[in-house]
C-alpha positions as CSV (number, residue, x, y, z in Angstrom):
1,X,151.1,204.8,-56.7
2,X,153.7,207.2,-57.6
3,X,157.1,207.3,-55.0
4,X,156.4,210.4,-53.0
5,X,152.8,209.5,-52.5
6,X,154.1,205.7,-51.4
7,X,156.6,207.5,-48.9
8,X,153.4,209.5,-46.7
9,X,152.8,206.5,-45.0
10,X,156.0,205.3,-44.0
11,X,156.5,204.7,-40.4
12,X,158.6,201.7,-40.0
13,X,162.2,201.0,-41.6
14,X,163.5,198.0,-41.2
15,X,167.2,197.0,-42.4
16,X,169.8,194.7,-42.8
17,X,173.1,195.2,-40.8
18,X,176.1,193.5,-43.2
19,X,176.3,195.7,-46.2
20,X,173.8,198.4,-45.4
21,X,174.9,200.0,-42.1
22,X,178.1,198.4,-42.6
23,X,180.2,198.0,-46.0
24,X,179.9,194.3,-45.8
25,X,183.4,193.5,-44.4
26,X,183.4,191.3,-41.5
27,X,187.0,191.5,-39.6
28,X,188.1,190.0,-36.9
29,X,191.3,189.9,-35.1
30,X,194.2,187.7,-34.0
31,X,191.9,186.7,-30.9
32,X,188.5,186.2,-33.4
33,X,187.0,189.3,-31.9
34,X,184.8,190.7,-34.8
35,X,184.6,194.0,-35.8
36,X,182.1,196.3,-37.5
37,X,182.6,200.0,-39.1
38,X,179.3,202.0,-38.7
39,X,179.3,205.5,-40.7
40,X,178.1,208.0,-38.3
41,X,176.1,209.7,-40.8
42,X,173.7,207.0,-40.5
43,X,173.0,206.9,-37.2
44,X,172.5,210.5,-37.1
45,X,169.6,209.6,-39.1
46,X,168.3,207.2,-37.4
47,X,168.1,209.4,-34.6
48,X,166.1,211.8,-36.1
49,X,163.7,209.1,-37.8
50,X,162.9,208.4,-34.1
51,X,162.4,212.0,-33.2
52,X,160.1,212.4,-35.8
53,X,158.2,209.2,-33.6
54,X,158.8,206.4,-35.6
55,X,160.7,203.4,-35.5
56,X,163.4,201.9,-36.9
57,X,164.7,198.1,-36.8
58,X,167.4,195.6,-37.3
59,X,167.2,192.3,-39.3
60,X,170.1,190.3,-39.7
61,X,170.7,186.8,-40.2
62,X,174.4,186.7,-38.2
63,X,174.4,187.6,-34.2
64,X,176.8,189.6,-33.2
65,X,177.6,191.8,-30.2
66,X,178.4,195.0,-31.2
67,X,175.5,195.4,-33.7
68,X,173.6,194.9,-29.9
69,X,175.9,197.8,-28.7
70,X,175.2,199.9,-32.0
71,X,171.5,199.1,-31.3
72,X,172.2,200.1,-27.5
73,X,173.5,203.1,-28.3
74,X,170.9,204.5,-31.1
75,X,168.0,203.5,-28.7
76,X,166.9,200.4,-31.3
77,X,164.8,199.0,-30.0
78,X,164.1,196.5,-32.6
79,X,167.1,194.3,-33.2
80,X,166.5,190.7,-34.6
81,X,169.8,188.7,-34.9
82,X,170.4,185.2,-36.3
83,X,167.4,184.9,-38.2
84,X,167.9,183.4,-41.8
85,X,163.8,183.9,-42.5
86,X,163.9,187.5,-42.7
87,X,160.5,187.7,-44.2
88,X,158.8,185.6,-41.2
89,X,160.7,188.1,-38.5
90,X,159.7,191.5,-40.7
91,X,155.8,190.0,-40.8
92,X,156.3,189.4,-36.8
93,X,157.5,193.1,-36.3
94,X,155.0,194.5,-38.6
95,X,151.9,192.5,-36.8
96,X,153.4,194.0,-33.6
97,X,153.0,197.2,-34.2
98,X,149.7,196.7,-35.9
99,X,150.6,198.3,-38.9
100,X,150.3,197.2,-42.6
101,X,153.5,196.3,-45.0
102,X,152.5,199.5,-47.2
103,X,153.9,201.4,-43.8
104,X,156.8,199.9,-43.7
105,X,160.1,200.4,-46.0
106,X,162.9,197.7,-45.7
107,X,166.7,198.3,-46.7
108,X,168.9,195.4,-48.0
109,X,171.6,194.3,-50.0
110,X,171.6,190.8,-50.7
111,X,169.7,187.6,-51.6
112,X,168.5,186.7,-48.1
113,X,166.6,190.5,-47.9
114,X,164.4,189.6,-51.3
115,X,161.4,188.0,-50.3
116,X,161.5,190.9,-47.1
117,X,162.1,193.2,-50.0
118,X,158.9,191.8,-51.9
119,X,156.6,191.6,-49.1
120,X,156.9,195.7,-48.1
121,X,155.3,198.9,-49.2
122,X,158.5,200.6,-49.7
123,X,161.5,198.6,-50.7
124,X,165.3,199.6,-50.9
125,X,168.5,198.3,-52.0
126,X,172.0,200.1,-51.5
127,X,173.6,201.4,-54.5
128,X,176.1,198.2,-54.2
129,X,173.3,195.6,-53.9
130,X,173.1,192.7,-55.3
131,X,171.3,192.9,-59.4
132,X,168.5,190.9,-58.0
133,X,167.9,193.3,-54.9
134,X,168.3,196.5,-57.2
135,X,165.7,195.0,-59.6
136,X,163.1,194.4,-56.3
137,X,164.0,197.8,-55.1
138,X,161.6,200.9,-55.5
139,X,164.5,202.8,-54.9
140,X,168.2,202.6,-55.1
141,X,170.3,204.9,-53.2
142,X,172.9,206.9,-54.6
143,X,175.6,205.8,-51.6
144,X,176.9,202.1,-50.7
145,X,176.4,200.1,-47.5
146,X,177.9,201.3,-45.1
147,X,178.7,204.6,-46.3
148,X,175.5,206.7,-45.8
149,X,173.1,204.9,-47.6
150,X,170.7,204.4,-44.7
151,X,170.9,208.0,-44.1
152,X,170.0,208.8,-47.6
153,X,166.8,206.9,-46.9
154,X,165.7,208.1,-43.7
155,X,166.0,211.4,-45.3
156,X,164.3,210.9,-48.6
157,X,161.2,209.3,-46.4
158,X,161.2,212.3,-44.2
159,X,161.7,215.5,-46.9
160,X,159.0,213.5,-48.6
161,X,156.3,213.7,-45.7
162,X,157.6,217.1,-45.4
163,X,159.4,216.4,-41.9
164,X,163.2,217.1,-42.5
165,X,163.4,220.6,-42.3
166,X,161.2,221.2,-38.7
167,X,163.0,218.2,-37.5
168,X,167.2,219.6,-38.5
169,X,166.3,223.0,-37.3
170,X,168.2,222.5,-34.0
171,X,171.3,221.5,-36.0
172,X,171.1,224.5,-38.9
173,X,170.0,227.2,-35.9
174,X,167.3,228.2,-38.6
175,X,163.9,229.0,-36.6
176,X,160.0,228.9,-37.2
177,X,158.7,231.5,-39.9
């Protein structure tokens, strides 16, 4: 099945945190707080995935509070911390939504995302993914974690089911023909 055809169906996207929303750095300061930088471009996205009514997740293998207040604040509702089984937490979210894996694209960038990677319809590595993701990947996008790349996605999907335009409208002031 050729790309664009593959992308029609997509109504889940499920991603990694560490190195896809995020560049991959983990920092914390002198009291151990951890902190995270989010690029703004992506959640912009994400928020018009959802308007366009479908639903986007978190899978990560770490917990950590302020991917729960990044989650707050995009309305995720979706957010699966501390899990190292990825692939047994996407087949959860997948079975409860009662959709099928060819429905569902997942974003990662490292070893721990591969068999999640394997088991969708619509698999994705960041252009700085590990070689083994990039090989599993049906795509790999043109920006790194953390800058973009989840945006790049989300936007690929929806110019692909012929969405993105209807759905920016309210940004570019363009109306209806």
């Amino acid at each position: 099945m050729e790309l664009e055809q593959r992308l029609q169906n997509i109504s889940l996207v499920l991603c990694d945190v560490d190195g896809v929303l995020t560049d991959g750095g983990i920092v914390f300061d002198n009291q151990g707080i951890e902190t995270k930088r989010f690029h703004i471009q992506d959640g912009l996205g994400i928020r018009i995935w959802q308007r366009a009514g479908h639903r986007f997740g978190l899978v990560t293998s770490r917990t950590s509070h302020i991917v729960q207040l990044r989650a707050s604040e995009l309305g995720i509702d979706i957010v699966r911390q501390g899990f190292e089984d990825k692939l047994a937490v996407v087949r959860d979210v997948i079975d409860q939504f009662g959709i099928s894996p060819d429905e569902t694209c997942y974003v990662g960038d490292d070893l721990p995302d591969l068999p999640a990677l394997r088991y969708v319809g619509f698999p994705v590595s960041v252009a700085d993914g590990a070689a083994e993701v990039r090989r599993a990947a049906h795509l790999v996008t043109n920006r790194p974690g953390g800058r973009g790349a989840v945006r790049e996605v989300l936007e690929r999907i929806l110019k692909a089911q012929d969405r993105w335009d209807e759905l920016i409208r309210k940004y570019t002031g363009e109306t209806e023909e």
